[in-house]
C-alpha positions, 0 to 999 in steps of 0.5 A: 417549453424547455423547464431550467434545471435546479442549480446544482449546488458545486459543493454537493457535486465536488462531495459527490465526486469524491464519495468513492475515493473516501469509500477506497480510503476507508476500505483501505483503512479497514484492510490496514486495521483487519477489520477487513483480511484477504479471503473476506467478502465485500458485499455492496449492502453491508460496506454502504451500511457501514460507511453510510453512504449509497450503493453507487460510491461502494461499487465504483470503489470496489471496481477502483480496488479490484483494478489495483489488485487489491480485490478480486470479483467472484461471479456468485460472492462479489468482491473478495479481499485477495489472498496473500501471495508470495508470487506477488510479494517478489514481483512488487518487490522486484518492481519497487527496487526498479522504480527506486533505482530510477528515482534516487539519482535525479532526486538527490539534486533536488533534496534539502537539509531539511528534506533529508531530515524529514525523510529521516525522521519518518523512517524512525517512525516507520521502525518503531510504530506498531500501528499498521495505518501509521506505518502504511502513511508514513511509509507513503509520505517518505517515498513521496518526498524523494518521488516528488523531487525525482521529478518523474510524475509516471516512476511516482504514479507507478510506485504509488499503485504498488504501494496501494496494492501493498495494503493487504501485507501491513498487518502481517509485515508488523507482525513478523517485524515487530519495533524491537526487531524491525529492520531500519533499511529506510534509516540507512537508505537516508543516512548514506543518501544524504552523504552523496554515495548514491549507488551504496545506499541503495545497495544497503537499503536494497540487501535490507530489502530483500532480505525481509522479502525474503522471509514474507515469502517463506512465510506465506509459502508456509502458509500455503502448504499449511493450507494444502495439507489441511485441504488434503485431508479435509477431502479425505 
């Protein structure tokens, strides 16, 4: 005769289901704040230590993480936080501008006072925290709201990837753009938008843009030929 199954509590699976996405937040939390920096290894046994939780959300959350870029799988060392690169600074960059361009037309019809308000209020935000898990939420919340209004599901799912795939960059974006000096491209995006001149907001908000591209680039190629030279002469 056939035994029943024991119910399964819907609680316990709905938390169980949810275990690895937790993991991935936290894991992000941990990147935002360099508890975790790029080149760092993550091992299964020491991340399901740390966050108390079995082995089988760790791997499940290190595949999701590697799937976005975020990782990379090593054949001997497991998972390692990706370096910084300033190839993939221009091409995220270059991707984001797009997915803007496409999103702030039809979202506009769609956008309140109060909405306009509250995207500007959470670009203030941006330029002054010095918080880097602040900055990566507020910075998630204000492209929601004009995503959400565009009304296009796949241009938010798309932009929310790179956004994912961004989290590595916070910390260093904070530091060479600190609040006294941090540029206000959101501000001005808002300040123009809700006035109805579309194309020239995202003009000035891209010029902003790309200019602060343009200096994490010079940056991390600093960076790498820093590294290269030091390589160099370790061999010698």
């Amino acid at each position: 005769m056939r035994q029943l199954s024991p119910p399964t509590n819907a609680n316990e699976t709905r938390d169980t289901e949810k275990a690895p996405f937790l993991v991935v937040k936290r894991l992000r939390q941990a990147i935002l704040d360099e508890t975790f920096q790029p080149g760092d290894r993550l091992g299964e046994v020491e991340v399901a230590e740390k966050f108390e939780v079995s082995r089988s959300p760790v791997r499940e959350a290190l595949v999701a993480l590697e799937k976005e870029g975020t990782l990379f799988m090593s054949p001997y060392k497991g998972a390692i936080v990706r370096p910084l690169s300033a190839a993939e600074v221009l091409d995220i960059a270059d991707l984001r501008l797009a997915l803007i361009s496409l999103a702030l037309k039809p979202a506009y019809r769609h956008l309140s006072p109060a909405d306009f308000d509250h995207a500007y209020d959470l670009a203030k935000r941006l330029t002054r925290t010095k918080n880097a898990k602040e900055h990566f939420e507020y910075n998630r919340h204000f492209w929601d709201g004009i995503f959400s209004k565009a009304q296009r599901p796949i241009l938010r799912e798309v932009f929310r990837q790179q956004d994912d795939r961004m989290t590595r960059y916070w910390p260093l974006l904070l530091k060479l753009f600190p609040p006294e000096t941090r540029p206000r491209q959101q501000e001005v995006l808002i300040e123009m938008y809700r006035k109805g001149k579309i194309a020239e907001a995202f003009g000035a908000f891209k010029k902003i843009y790309l200019e602060i591209v343009d200096e994490v680039i010079d940056h991390l190629k600093s960076e790498e030929a820093g590294d290269s030279s030091a390589r160099k002469l370790a061999r010698r």
